[in-house]
N, C-alpha and C positions, 0 to 999 in steps of 0.2 A: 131319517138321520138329521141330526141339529148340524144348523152350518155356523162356524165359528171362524173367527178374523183369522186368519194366516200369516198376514203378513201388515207390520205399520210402517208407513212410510213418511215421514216429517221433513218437508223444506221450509225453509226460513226463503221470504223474499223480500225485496225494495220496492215503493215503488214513487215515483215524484210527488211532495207532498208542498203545497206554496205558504208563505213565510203571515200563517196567521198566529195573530196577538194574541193572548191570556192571561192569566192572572199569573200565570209562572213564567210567563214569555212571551217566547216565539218555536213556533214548529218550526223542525230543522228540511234541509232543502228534503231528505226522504225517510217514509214514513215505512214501516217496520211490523210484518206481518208474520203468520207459521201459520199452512199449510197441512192440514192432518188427514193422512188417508187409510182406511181401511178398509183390506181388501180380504175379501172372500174368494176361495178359487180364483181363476183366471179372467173371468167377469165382471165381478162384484165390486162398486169401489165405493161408501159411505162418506162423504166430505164433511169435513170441520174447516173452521177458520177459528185462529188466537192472536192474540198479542206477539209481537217479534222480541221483546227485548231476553237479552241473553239469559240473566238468570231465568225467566221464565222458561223459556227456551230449550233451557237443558233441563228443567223436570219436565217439560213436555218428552224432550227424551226419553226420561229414566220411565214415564211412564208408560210410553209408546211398548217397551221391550215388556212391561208387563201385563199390557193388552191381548198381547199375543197367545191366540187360544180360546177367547171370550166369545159367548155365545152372545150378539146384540142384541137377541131379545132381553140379556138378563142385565136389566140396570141396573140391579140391588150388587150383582157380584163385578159388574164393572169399575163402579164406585169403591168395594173394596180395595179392587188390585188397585187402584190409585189412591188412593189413600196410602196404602200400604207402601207405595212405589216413592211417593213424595213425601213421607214420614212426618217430622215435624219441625220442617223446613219455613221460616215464614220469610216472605218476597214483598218487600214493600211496595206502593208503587209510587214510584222515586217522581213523580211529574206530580205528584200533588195532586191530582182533580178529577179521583174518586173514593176520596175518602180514607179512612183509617186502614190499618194492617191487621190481620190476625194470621196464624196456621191455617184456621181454618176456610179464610178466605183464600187465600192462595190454593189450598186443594181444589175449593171449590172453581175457580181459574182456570186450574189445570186440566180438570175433569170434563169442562164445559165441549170444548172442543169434538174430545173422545166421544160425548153425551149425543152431541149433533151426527157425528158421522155415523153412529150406532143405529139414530132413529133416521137415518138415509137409508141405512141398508134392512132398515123392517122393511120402509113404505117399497123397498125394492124390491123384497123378498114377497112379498104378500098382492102387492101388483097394485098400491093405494098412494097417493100422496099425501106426505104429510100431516100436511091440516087434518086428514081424516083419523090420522095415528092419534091427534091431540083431542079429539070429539066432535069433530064438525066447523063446517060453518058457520061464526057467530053473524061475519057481513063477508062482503064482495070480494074488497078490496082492504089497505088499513093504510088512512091517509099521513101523510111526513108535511112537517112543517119547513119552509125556509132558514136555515141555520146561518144567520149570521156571521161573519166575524169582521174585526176592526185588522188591517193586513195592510203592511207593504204593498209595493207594485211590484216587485222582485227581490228573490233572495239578495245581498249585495255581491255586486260585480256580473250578475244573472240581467238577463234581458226579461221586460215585465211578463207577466205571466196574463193568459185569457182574461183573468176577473178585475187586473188594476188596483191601484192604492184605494185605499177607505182608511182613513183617518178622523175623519168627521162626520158630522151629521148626514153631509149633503152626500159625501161618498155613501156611505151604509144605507141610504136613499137608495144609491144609485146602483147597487150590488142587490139589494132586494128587488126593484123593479126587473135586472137582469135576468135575476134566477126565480122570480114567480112566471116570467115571461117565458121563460126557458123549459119549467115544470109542471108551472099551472099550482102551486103551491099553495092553501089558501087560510097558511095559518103562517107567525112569522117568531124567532125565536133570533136575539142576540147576546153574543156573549159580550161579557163586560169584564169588570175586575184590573180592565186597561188601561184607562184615563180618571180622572176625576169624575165621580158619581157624578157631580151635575153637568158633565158633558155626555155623559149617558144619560141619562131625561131626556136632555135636550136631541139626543138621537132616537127615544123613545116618541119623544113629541112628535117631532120631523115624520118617524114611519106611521104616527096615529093620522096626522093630518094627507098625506099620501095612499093608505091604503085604510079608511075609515070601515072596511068592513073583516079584516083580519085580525084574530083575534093575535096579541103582544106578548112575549115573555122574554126576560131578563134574565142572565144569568151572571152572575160575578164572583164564581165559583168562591163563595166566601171569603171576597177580599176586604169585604168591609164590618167594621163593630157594630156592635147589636145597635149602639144610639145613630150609627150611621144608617143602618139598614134601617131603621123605624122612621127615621127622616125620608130615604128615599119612598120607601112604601106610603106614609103620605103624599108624596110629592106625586105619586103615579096613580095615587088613586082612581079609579075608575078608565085607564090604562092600559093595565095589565092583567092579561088571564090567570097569570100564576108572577111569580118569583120565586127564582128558582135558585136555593145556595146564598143569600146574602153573608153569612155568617157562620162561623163553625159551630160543632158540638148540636148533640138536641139542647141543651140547656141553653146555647145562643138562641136556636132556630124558634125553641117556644119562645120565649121573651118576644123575641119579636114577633111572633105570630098569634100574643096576645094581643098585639095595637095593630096591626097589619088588615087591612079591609077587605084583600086578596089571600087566596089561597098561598101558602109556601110549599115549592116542589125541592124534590132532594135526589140528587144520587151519589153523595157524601155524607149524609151524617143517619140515614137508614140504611144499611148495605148487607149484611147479615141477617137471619132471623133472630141474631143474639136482639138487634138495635128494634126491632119490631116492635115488642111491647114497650119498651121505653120511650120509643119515638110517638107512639098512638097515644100513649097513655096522657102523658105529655102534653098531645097535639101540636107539637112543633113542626109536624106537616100535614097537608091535605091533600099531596102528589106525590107519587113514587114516581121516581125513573126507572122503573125494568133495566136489567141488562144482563140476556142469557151469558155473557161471556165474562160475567163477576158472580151470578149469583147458582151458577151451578150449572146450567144447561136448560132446556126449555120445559123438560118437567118441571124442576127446581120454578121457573117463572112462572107455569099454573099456579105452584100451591103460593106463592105471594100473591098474583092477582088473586086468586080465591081471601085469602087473609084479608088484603086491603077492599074487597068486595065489601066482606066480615063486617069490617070497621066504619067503613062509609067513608073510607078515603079514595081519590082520584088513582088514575094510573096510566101511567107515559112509557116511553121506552127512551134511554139513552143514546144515545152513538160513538163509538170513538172513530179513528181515519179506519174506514174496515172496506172489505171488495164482495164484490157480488155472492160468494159462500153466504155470507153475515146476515147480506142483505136479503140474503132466499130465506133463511133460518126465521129472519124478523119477521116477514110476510106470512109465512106459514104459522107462527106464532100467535100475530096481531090478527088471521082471521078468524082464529079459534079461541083467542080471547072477549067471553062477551061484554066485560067491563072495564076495554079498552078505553077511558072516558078523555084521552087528549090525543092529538096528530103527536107522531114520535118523531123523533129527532134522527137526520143522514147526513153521513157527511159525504153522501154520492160523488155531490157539484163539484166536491173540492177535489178526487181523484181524478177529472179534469179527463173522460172518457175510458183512462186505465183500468181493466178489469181482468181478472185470473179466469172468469167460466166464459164458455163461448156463445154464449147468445145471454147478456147481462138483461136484467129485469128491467124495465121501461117503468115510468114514470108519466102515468095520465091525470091532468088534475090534479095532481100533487099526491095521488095515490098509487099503490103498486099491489097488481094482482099477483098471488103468488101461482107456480104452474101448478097442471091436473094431470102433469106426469106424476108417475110413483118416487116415493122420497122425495128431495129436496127440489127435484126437478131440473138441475143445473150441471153440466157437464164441464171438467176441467179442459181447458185450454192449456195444452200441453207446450205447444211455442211460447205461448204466453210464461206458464209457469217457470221453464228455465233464459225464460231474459231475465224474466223476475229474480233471481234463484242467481244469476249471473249478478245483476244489480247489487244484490245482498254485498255477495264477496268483495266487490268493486269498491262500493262508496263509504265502506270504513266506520259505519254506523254502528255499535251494536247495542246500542239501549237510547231511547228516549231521555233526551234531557231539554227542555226549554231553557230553563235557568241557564244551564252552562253556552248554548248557543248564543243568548241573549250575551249574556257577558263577553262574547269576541268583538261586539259592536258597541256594548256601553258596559266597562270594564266596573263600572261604580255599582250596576243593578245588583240589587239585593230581593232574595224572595221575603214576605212579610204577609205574616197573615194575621190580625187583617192588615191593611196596608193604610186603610181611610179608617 
């Protein structure tokens, strides 16, 4: 007899997210997650994690009820009912800093979730973890780079937070020593798009001269013009592993990644399979950021890394604020991908120990082994889940906005892309 979902269950939760800089902002005091469960019989429970903000939120609803009944082995008929469930509804995402909008990425959005908790409950069903679901082991482990940010020492009116202000050089210094110290980290990634490009160099510089054997990457999520981006990428030459986003559109990204001596990474202006060929063709990049949770779920991520294989372009994975669910999903992904060719991107350090599963994935070396239990390997933390769930309701949040937070403390910022 086939076993099919019964029952989905969707909570939205909070959880403390501390006051880092952007190209659109600042992140607000809490960061905005859903929860997706499906369950088989009385036993059985498949985990996803998505995006919290509302409109998403409510087509994860509307697709949850048409979930209902799905055999998980059948991906092809899963993908239907949501499709079919979130019609032709398109959800921008209103924070800017991952790129364009289409219907179809937003399905793809919604689906990812659903995708994850489905191939939870094969590896459940079958008695296999994961990784094994996706074709094996490509390596051990799949190493995370140190992620950056320029931040506050606390929200205002808030007491500082564990990690302290970085404003400058000598801070984002001192934030990186903290967290390679803390994870063993041994690749390093900053975001920019915050200060004046040549105060980022000059925080480029600082981290070259302090940690001479980690390899460097930038990101200023396109806040700067193709003449400005072609300035810095001289300026870092021999630097930087990648650069990542200087500029919108593939038609900025190539221009600048005709003069650029570095590779250019994206997970803004290739995000689709529509932008695929255009972007390769192009060669306005040499880096993809992955991200099961935009580009459809972790099948969906084979056949791109397979593509960017194809092409002889690199390949990363993104992160946005996500909790242990995301982080199993990634693990299990990145060992089964064999041309994983960069450390990907967590924003673990910044969830500040908070986690939804109850025994959260460790961080050796700056790498993370995924488990060799069956499926995803990770069990909800059910106290966890309704503080979480309680947070929601409480703190009045229901969509991510940088921009608009920013604007309660400097009423003049305006978002501009580029900005430089």
């Amino acid at each position: 007899m086939t076993e099919r979902v019964t029952e989905v269950v969707v909570t939205p939760i909070a959880f403390p997210d501390p006051p880092l800089l952007n190209a659109t902002g600042v992140h607000q005091p809490w960061a905005l997650r859903t929860i997706v469960e499906l369950r088989v019989g009385d036993d059985l429970v498949g985990l996803g994690e998505t995006y919290g903000d509302a409109p998403h939120l409510e087509l994860v609803r509307r697709a949850a009820e048409a979930v209902v009944g799905v055999d998980p082995f059948d991906l092809a008929d899963l993908t239907r009912r949501v499709s079919a469930a979130v019609g032709r509804v398109d959800v921008p995402d209103l924070h800017g800093l991952t790129g364009h909008s289409t219907v179809k990425k937003t399905v793809l959005r919604v689906l990812s979730p659903f995708e994850v908790a489905s191939l939870d409950l094969q590896g459940q069903l079958v008695g296999r973890p994961l990784w094994a679901l996706l074709g094996g082991r490509a390596r051990e482990s799949v190493p995370f780079s140190a992620y950056l940010f320029y931040k506050w020492a606390a929200h205002p009116g808030a007491e500082p937070d564990e990690w302290g202000e970085a404003l400058d050089p000598a801070g984002i210094v001192a934030q990186a020593r903290r967290m390679i110290d803390r994870y063993g980290f041994t690749s390093i990634k900053l975001k920019g798009g915050v200060f004046e490009p040549e105060q980022e160099i000059e925080a480029i510089r600082a981290l070259r001269a302090q940690f001479p054997d980690h390899p460097l990457r930038l990101d200023p999520n396109a806040a700067w013009s193709v003449d400005t981006s072609i300035k810095v990428a001289r300026e870092t030459d021999g630097l930087l592993e990648y650069l990542e986003d200087p500029t919108p559109t593939i038609e900025g990204m190539a221009a600048v990644a005709r003069e650029a001596s570095m590779p250019l990474a994206t997970n803004m202006c290739v995000i689709t399979f529509a932008d695929v060929k255009p972007g390769f063709e192009r060669r306005a990049v040499g880096v993809v950021l992955s991200d099961h949770h935009f580009w459809g779920g972790l099948r969906a991520s084979q056949r791109l890394a397979g593509i960017c294989a194809t092409w002889g372009v690199g390949l990363s994975m993104h992160s946005n604020s996500h909790l242990g669910i995301s982080l199993a999903a990634m693990a299990h992904l990145g060992v089964a991908t064999p041309n994983l060719t960069y450390a990907a991107d967590t924003h673990t350090p910044w969830q500040l120990g908070v986690d939804v599963v109850e025994q959260p994935l460790s961080f050796v070396d700056g790498a993370v082994t995924p488990p060799d239990a069956s499926g995803l390997g990770v069990t909800l933390d059910r106290d966890a889940l309704a503080r979480m769930h309680a947070d929601y309701l409480r703190c009045g949040i229901r969509q991510r906005d940088d921009v608009g937070y920013m604007r309660q403390f400097q009423p003049d910022y305006e978002l501009r892309r580029p900005r430089w």
